[in-house]
N, C-alpha and C positions, 0 to 999 in steps of 0.2 A: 459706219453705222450698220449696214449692210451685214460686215462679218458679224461684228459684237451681235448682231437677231440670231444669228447662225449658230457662233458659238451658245448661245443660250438656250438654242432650239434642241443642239445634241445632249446639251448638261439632263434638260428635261427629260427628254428619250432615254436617254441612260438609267438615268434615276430611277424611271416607269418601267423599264426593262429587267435591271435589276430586282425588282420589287417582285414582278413575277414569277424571277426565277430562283432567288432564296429564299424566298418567304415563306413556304413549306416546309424549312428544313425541320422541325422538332416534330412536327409529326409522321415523319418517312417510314414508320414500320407501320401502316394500317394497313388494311385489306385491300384502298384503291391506290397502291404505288405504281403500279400499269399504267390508270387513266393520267394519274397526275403527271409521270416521265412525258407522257406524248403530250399531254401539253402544254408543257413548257418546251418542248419541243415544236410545237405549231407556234407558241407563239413569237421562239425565238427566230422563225421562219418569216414571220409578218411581220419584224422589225423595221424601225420607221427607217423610209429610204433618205431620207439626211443625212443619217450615216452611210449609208453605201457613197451618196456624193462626196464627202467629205472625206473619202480614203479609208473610215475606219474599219474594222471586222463587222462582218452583218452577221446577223445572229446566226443564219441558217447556215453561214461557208465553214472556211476549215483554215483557211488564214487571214493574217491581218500586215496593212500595209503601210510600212512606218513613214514619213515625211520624205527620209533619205532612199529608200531602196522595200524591198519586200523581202518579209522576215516568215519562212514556215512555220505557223506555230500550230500544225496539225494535231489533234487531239485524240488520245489510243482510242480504239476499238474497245464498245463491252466485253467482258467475259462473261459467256451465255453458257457456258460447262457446269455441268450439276454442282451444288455446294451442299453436302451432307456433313452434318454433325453426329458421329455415334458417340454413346457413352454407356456405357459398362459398369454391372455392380454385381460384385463375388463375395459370398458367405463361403469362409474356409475356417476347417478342421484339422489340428494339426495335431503329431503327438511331438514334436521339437518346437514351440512358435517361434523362437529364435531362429532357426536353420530354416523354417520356411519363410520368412521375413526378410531374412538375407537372400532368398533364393528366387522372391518374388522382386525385390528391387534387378537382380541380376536378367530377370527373364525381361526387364522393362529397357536395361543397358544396351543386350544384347539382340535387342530388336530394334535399335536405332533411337531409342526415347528416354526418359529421366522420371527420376521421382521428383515429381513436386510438393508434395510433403507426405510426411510420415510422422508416426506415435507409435511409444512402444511401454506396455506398461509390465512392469516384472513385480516378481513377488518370491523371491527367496525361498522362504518359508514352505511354500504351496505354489507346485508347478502349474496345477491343474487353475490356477487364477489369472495365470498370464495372458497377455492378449496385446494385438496392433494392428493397426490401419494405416494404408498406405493410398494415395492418389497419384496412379499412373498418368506418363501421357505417352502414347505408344504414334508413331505414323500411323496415316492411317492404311497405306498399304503392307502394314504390318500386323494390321487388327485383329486377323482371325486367326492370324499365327501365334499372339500374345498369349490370347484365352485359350487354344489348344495349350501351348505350354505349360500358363496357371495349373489346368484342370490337371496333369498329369504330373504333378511337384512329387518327389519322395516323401512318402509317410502323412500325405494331405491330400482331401476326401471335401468335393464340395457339397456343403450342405443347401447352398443356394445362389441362384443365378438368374442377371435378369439385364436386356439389352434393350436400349431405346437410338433411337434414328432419328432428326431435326433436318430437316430442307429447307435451307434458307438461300436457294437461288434466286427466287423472286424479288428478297428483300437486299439479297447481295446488287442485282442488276438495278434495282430501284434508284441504291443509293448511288452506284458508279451512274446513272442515269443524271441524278440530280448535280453529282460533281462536274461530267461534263456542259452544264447548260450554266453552274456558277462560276466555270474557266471562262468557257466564252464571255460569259459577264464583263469579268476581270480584265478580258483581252480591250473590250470596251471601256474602260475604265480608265486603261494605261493607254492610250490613243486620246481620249480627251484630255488626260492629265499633261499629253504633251499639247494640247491645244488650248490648255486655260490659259486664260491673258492675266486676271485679275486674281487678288490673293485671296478673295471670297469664293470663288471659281475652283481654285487648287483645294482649298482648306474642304469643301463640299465634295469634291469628288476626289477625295484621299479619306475623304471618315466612309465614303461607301463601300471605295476598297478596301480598306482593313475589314468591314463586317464581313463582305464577300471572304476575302482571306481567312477570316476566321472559321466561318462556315465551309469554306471546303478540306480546312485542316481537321475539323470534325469530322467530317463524311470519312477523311481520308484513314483517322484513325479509328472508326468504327469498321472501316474494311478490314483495316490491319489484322484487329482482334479477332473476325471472322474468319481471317486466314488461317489465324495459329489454332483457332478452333475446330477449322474443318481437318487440316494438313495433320494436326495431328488428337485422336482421340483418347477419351478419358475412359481409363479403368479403376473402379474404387474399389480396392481389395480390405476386409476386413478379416483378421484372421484369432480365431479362439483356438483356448487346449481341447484335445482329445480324452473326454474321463473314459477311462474303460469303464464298463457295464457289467455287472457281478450277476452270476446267471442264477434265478435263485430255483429250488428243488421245486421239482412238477408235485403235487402232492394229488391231481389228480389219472396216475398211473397205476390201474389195477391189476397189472400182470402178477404172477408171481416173485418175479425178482423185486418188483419194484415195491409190494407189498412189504415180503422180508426185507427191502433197503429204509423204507420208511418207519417202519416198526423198530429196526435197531437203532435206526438215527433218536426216535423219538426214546426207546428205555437207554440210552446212553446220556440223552437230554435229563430225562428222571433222575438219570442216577449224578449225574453232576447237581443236580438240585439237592437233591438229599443230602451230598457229603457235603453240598455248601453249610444247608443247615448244620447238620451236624456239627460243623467246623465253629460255626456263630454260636450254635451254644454251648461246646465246650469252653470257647472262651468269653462268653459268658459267666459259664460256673466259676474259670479260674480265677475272675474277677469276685466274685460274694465268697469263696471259701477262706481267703483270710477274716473277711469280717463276722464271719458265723463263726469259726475258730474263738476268733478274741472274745464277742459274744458267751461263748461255752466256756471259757473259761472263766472268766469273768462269774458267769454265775454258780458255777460249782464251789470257788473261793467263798463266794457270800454264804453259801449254805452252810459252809464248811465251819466259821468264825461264828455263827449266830445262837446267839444260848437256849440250851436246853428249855422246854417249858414246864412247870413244876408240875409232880405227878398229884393225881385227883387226892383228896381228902377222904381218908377212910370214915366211914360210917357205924356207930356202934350199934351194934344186937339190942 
């Protein structure tokens, strides 16, 4: 009778323990991820001493100690090393977009990193329409050597640039914080589970460990993607045609030369207006001189066939 209080005593403890130390887990990015690591850390320190008699892991230690023998199950060290996220955004001008498209996946290759996607939109017709974007991911001890290469591509001219930074060490140690106090959890978990006697006993502390289990596979994969994000950073290059720029005549230069350049540009201008007209209504006339023709003819026939009209009646003396 004795055991059966005992074992029930720890199920309790477990339960209450665990409660403390996952129950946080969905809200692990706020502002007091500090306060909350430490305590769950004090509390896994004031763990009910049941467990310490009973052989299991106490919250506070660093191993746990099976029925047959003691097993290390020491738990890593934080990583407290800065965790920086840069990302990068290029406006490029190009007069190839094709060769510099290819040349900016190449600067991404050969700096150790990949394109993770790209778009490229052509136009046949009209070169000056083409255009693509590409989303680098460069190392990040690669970073500044990327953007020096971009900036300096053949026959491409950045029109715009602009670099942001994210520290996310706080939030990085927070969560490796919360996953070491839901191991320990776990380590408790699997020490009762060799101590349940009854199938009510197993069935209750096997549904805790799976939630435990779930929640530190979350944590574990939220680190992950902070890894690939710090380790290595993003550059989003967009890249447009180069129009050349038609320089058009200063018209207010009143030197002499420029006076005489503009005077002649302007009676050369005149005089192509003139012979345009000219041109429109010659052919114009050539267009009505048949039908004035037919016209004229036409009526000199009618005059020609039309009878005499009888001469006036003489009048006698």
């Amino acid at each position: 009778m004795k055991r059966k209080w005992m074992a029930m005593g720890l199920l309790a403890s477990a339960l209450l323990f665990g409660a403390c130390g996952g129950g946080d887990l969905a809200g692990d990015d706020d502002d007091s991820g500090g306060n909350r690591a430490y305590t769950a850390d004090r509390d896994a320190a004031e763990a009910p001493q049941s467990i310490v008699k009973s052989g299991a892991t106490t919250a506070g230690g660093a191993s746990a100690s099976a029925p047959g023998g003691g097993t290390d199950t020491t738990l890593p060290s934080l990583d407290t090393g800065r965790k920086v996220i840069f990302t990068a955004t290029m406006a490029l001008s190009a007069t190839d977009v094709g060769r510099a498209f290819n040349a900016a996946s190449s600067v991404a290759i050969g700096n150790g990193g990949y394109v993770e996607k790209a778009s490229f939109t052509n136009d046949e017709k009209d070169n000056t329409r083409r255009s693509a974007s590409l989303t680098l991911r460069i190392p990040s001890q690669n970073y500044d050597q990327a953007l020096a290469s971009l900036r300096t591509l053949d026959g491409v001219t950045v029109a715009g640039e602009g670099v942001t930074s994210n520290e996310v060490t706080e939030q990085y140690i927070d969560l490796q914080s919360t996953q070491r106090n839901l191991e320990r959890t776990e380590q408790q978990y699997l020490e009762l589970l060799k101590q349940a006697k009854s199938i009510q006993e197993i069935i209750t502390v096997q549904d805790r460990l799976t939630s435990v289990r779930n929640q530190i596979e979350q944590i574990q994969g939220r680190l992950k993607v902070l890894d690939q994000r710090v380790d290595f950073a993003t550059v989003n290059v967009t890249i447009a045609a180069l129009v050349a720029q038609v320089k058009e005549p200063n018209g207010s230069d009143w030197t002499l030369k420029g006076v005489f350049a503009g005077s002649l540009e302007r009676s050369l201008e005149t005089a192509r207006y003139a012979v345009a007209v000219a041109i429109v209504f010659g052919v114009a006339m050539a267009w009505l001189v048949v039908p004035m023709a037919i016209a004229l003819t036409f009526a000199l026939r009618h005059r020609k066939h039309a009878p005499a009209s009888p001469p006036p009646p003489v009048q006698p003396a």
